[in-house]
VOGU-3710 file (C-alpha; in Angstrom, 3 decimals, decimal comma):
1> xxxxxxxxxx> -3,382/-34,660/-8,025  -2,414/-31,714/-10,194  -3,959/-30,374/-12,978  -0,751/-29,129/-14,130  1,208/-32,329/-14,303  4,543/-30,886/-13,147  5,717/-33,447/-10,778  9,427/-31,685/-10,870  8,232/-28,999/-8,862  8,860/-30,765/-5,283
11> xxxxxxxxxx> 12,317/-31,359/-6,054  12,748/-27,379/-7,135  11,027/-26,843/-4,089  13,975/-28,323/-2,027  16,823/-26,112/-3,544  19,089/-25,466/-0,868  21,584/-22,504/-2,969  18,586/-20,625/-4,342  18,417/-17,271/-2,017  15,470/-15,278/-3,701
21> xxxxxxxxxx> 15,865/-12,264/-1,505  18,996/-9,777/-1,910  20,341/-7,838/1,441  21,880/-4,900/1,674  24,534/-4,789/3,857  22,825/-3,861/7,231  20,526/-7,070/6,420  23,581/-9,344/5,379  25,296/-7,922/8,432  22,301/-9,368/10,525
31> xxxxxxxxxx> 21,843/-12,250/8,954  25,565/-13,635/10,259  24,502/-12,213/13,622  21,378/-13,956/13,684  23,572/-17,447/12,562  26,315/-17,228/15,398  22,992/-16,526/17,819  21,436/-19,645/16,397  24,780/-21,581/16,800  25,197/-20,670/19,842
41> xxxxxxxxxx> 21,941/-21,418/21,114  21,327/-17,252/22,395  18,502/-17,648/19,736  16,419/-21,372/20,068  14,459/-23,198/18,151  12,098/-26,707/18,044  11,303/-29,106/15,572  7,902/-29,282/14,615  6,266/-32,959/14,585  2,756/-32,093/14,906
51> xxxxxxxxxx> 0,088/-29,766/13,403  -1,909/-27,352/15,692  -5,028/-29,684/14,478  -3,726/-32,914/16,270  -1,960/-34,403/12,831  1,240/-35,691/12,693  0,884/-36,019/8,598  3,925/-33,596/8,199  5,334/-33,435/4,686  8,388/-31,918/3,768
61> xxxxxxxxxx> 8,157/-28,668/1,461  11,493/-26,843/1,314  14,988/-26,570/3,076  15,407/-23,165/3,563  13,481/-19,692/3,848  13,746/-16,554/1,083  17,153/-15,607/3,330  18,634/-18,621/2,162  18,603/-19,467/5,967  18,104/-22,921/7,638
71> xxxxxxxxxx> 14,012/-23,210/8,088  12,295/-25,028/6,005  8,644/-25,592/5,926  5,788/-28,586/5,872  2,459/-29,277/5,424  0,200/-31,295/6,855  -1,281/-33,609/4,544  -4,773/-33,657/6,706  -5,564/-29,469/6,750  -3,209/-28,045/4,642
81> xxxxxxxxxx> -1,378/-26,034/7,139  2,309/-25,272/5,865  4,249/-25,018/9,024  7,657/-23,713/9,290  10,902/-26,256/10,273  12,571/-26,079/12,579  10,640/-23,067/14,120  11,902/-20,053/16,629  10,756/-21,171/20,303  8,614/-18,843/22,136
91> xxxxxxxxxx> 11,240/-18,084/24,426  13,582/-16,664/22,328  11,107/-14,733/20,202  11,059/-10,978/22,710  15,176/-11,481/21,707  14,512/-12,169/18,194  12,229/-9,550/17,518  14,060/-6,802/19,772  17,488/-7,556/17,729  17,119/-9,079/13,894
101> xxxxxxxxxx> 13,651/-8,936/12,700  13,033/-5,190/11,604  16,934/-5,428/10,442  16,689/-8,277/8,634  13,589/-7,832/6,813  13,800/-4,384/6,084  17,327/-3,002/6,239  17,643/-0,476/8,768  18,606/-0,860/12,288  16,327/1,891/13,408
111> xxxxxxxxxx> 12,800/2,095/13,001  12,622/5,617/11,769  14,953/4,761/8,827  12,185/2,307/7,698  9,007/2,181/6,029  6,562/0,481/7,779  5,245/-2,586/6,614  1,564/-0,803/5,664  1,866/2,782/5,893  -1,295/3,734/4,016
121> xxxxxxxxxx> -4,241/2,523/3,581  -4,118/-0,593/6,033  -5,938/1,202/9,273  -8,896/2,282/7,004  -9,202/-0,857/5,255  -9,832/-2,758/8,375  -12,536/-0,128/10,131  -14,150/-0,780/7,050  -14,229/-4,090/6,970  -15,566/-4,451/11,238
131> xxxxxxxxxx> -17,615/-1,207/10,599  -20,528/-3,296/9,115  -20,638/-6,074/12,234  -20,159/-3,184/14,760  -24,293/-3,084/15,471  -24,670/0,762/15,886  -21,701/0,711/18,777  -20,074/3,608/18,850  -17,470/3,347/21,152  -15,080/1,139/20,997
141> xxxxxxxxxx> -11,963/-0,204/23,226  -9,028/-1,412/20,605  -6,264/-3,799/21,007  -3,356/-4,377/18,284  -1,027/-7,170/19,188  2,469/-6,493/17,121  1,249/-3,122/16,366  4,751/-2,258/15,062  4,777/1,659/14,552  1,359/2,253/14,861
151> xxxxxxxxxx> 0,279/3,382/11,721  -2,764/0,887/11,302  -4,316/1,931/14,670  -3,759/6,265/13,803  -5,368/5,350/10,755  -8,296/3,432/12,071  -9,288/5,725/14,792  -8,946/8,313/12,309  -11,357/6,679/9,878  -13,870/5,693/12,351
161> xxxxxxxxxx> -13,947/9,157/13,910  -15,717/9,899/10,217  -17,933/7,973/11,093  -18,586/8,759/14,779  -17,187/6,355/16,126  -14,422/7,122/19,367  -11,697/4,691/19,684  -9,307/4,285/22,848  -6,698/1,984/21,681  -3,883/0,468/23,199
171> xxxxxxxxxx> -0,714/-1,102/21,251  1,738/-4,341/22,767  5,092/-4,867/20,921  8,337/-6,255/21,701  10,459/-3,554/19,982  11,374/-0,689/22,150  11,521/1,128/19,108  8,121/0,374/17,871  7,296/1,038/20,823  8,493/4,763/20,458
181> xxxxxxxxxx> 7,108/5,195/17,358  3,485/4,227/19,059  4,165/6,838/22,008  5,210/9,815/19,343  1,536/9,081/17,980  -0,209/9,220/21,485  -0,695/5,580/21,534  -0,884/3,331/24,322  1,424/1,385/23,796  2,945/-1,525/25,842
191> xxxxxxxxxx> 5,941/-3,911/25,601  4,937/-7,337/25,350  2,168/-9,171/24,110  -1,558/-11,121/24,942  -0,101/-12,468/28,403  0,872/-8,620/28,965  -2,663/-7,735/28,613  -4,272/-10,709/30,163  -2,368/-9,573/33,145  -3,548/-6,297/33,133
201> xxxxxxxxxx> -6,988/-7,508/33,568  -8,302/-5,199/30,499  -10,972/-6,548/27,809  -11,369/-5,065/24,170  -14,572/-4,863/21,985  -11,335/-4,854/18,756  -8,632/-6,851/18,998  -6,441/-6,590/15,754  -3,875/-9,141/14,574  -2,620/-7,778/11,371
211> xxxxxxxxxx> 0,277/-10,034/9,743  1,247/-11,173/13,639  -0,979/-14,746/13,949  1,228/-16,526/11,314  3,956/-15,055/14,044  2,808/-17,134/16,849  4,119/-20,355/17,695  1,005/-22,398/19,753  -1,787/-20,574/17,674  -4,495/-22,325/19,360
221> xxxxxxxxxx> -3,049/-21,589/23,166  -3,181/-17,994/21,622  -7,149/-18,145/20,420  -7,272/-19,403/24,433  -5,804/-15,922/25,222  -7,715/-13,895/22,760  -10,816/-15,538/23,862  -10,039/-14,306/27,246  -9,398/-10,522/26,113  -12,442/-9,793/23,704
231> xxxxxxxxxx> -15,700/-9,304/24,980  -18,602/-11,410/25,055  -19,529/-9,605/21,588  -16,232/-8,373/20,256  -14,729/-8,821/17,041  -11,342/-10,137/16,259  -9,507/-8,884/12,977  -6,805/-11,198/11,860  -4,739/-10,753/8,223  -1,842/-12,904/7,164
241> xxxxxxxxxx> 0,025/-13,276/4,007  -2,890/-15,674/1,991  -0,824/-18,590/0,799  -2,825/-19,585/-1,954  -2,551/-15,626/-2,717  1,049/-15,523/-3,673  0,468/-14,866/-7,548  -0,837/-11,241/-6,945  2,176/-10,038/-4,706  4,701/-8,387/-7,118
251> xxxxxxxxxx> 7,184/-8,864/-5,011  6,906/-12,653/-4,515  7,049/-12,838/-8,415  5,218/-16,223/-8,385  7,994/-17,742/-6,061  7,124/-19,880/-2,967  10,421/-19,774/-1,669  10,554/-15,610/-1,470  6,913/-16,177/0,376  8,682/-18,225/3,089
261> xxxxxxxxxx> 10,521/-16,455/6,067  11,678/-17,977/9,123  9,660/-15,400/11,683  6,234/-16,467/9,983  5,432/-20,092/12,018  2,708/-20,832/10,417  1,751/-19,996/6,860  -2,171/-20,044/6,278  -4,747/-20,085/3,436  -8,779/-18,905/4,163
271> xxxxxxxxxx> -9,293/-22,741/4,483  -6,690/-23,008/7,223  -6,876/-20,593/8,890  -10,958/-21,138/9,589  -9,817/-24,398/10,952  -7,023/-23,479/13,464  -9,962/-20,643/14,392  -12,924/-22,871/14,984  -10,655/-25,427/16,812  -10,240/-22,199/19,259
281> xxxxxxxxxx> -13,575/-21,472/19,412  -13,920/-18,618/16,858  -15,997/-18,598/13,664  -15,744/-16,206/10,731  -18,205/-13,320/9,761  -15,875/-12,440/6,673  -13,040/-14,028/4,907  -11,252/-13,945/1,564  -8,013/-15,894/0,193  -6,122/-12,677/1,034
291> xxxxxxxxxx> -6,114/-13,756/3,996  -8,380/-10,764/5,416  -10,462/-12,147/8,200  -13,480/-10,954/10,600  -14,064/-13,572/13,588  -16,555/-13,589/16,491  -16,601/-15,946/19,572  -18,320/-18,902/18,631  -20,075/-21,689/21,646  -20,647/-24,375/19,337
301> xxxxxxxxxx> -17,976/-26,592/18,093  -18,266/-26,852/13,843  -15,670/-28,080/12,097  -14,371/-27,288/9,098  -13,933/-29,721/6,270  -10,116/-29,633/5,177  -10,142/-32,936/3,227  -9,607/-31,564/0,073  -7,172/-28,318/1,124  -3,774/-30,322/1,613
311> xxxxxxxxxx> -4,412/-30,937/-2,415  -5,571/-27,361/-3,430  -2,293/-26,396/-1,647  -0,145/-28,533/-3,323  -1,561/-28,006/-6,927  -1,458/-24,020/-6,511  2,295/-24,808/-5,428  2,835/-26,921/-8,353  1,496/-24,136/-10,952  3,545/-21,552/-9,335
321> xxxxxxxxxx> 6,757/-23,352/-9,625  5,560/-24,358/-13,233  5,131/-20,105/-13,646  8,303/-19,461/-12,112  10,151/-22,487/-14,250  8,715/-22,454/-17,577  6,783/-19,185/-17,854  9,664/-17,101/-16,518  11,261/-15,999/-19,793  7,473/-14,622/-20,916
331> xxxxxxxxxx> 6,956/-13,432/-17,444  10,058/-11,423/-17,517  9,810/-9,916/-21,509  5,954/-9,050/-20,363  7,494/-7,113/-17,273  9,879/-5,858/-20,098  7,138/-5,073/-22,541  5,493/-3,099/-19,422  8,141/-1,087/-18,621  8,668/-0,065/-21,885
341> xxxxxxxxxx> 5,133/0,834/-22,264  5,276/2,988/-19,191  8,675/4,450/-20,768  6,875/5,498/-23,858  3,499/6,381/-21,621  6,129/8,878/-19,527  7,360/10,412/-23,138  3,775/10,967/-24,169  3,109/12,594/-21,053  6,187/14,566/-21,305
351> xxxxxxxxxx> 5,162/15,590/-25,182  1,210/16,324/-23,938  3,131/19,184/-21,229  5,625/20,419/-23,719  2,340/20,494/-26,646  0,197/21,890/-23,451  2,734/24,435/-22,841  2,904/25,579/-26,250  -0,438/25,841/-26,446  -0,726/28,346/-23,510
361> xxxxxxxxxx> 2,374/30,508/-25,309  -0,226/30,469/-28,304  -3,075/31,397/-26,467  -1,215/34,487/-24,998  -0,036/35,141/-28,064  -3,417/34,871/-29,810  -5,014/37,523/-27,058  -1,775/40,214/-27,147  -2,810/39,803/-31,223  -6,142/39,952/-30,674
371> xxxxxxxxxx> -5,762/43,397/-28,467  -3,477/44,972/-30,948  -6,052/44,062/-33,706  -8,918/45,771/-31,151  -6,306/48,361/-31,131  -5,677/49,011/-35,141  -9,061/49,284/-35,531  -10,140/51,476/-33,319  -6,805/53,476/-35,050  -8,198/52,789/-38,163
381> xxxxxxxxxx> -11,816/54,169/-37,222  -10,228/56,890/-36,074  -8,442/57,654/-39,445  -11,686/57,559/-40,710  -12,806/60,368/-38,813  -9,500/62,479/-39,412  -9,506/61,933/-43,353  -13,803/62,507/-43,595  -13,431/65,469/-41,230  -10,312/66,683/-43,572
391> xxxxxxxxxx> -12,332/65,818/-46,605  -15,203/67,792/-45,835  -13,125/71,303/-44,726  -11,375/70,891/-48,009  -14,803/70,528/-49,856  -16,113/73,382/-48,266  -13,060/75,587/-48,942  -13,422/74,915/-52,504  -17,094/75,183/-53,344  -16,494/78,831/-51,381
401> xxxxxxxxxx> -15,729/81,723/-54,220  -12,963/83,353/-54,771  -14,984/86,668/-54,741  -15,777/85,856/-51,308  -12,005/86,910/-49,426  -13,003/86,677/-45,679  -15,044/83,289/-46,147  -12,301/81,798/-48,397  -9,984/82,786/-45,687  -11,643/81,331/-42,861
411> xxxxxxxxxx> -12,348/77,893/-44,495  -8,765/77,744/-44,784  -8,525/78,529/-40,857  -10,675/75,797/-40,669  -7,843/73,388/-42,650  -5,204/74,408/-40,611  -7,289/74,275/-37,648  -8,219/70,058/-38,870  -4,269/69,780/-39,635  -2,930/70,936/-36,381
421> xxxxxxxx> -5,743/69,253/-33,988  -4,492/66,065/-35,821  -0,816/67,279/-35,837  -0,896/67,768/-32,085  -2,731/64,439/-31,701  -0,249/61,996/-33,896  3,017/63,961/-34,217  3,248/64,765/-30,464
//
């Protein structure tokens, strides 16, 4: 199947004590309050026996999620969908996300003490992505579901205002404090999520889904809803973490397990993703391995061929285990090696300021020099003057006779009169 020829890897896949992701204590703290709520069966869940395509082709992947908690993940060996098991059930998620996801995943119980998940960058990104399939509109209605704080949807409408394009936008999140957040940024914003909207009776010409669709847990029932809420010739904008994209995330550091996390359901790759998508009735106008997607409404019913994605899957898995396993030690002296380099690239920069700064004394040194030079010479032409001036009474007083008193005695005025204008003007 594999290129690679690491047929260890599924076993290292199962590790149960391997917990890739540290917590600081508000997280750890969370993470034994969301146990005793699963134990206790405040918090629910459901064990997953069939695909969202139809397939009951379930393989088991792994044991436990980057928390070291108890959801493991499969795949379906027909589309390649990795599915996560046993999953949080849809009643339970409004509690789940209201009390231990933000906590969990990022540490702070309060949404101000966090950063958001994309706090620049992500809101122009996406404008600029729909911009091209907009056709000239330029007004548009715009949903986020899960719009968290609200920094993708101030960041869109301010990008598309550059380009004249007005935005009314409207936010749905379970967190209260998200919800906040929105409101402080004059957004819309509404607790809940598609079935809050769909009851409002309000279509959208946008409807963003930016890392939430991996979130849901009946994806296709949710296309059913979407369907419902974009207009005839809307676009939908959905991103998830790209499975088959886990090698350029630093943070993953080429490990599958630190990908996984119990609040993402499903976990998707471009191939996947276009099938859960078409089996709602959607079909792509842009999509990369990212997973950055572009989807319109789509009448006809084209399927996509997954037969050969449950393999790509499984042999990208297979070389990132192999990475993390065998390529670690070079991995981590290259991360070394780059530190270092940024070390020494932080010394040269500190050596080009200190050089630059000496520099600039010189240069002020150079011009006070170069003014007292200006100034010695003009000093010295004015010696000039003083001694030729000098030079020439003298001459005169001695080619005079000493027959002739009165002129002898005024050249000699003239002397003193040369000494004492020069007297007055140096010995002052």
């Amino acid at each position: 199947m594999s290129e690679v020829n690491f047929p260890q890897f599924r076993d290292l896949l199962l590790e149960k004590n391997r917990i890739p992701r540290r917590l600081n204590p508000t997280a750890a703290d969370k993470k034994q309050q969301f146990l005793m709520s699963l134990d206790s069966g405040v918090i629910s869940t459901r064990e997953i026996t069939v695909c969202p395509c139809g397939s009951s082709s379930l393989e088991k992947l792994t044991e436990t999620d980057r928390f070291g908690l108890p959801f493991g993940s499969l795949i379906c060996r027909d589309c390649g969908l990795v599915l996560t098991n046993p999953s949080l059930a849809k009643d339970s998620l409004a509690e789940y996300y209201e009390k231990y996801y933000h906590a969990l995943n990022y540490g702070h119980l309060h949404m101000h003490e966090q950063q958001a998940l994309f706090k620049l960058g992500q809101g122009k990104k996406i404008f600029n992505l729909i911009e091209k399939f907009l056709n000239g509109r330029k007004s548009l209605d715009v949903l986020e579901i899960g719009a968290g704080t609200g920094n993708v949807l101030s960041e869109l409408k301010q990008e598309a205002a550059l380009h004249n394009v007005s935005v009314a936008e409207t936010a749905t999140e379970y967190s209260s404090d998200c919800i906040s957040e929105c409101e402080d940024k004059g957004i819309n914003a509404v607790y809940g999520d598609a079935d809050t909207m769909l009851s409002a009776g309000k279509t959208f010409d946008i409807i963003i889904l930016s890392h939430v669709f991996e979130h849901f847990t009946e994806p296709l029932a949710e296309t059913e809803k979407l369907k419902k809420l974009l207009n005839p010739d809307g676009l939908l904008y959905i991103e998830v973490p790209g499975l088959m994209n886990i090698h350029s995330i630093n943070t993953y550091n080429f490990d599958f397990l630190e990908y996984l996390t119990h609040a993402h359901i499903h976990n998707f790759n471009s191939v996947s993703l276009q099938n859960i998508m078409a089996l709602g009735g959607f079909k792509p106008l842009y999509i990369n391995e990212a997973v950055e997607a572009v989807f319109t409404r789509s009448d006809s019913e084209e399927k996509v061929d997954c037969s050969g994605n449950y393999s790509a899957v499984m042999t990208y898995l297979e070389k990132l285990v192999f990475c993390r396993e065998f390529l670690k030690d070079g991995i981590d002296s290259f991360r070394r090696g780059l530190n270092n380099a940024k070390e020494e690239l932080a010394n040269v920069h500190r050596w080009h300021e200190h050089e630059k700064k000496e520099a600039e004394k010189y240069a002020r040194w150079h011009k006070t020099e170069k003014e007292n030079f200006l100034k010695t010479s003009k000093w010295l032409d004015t010696e000039k003057k003083v001694v030729s001036e000098l030079m020439h009474t003298l001459d005169e007083y001695f080619k005079t006779p000493y027959t002739s008193i009165s002129l002898k005695i005024k050249k000699l005025k003239s002397i003193r009169e040369v000494f004492e204008k020069y007297r007055k003007r140096y010995l002052r």
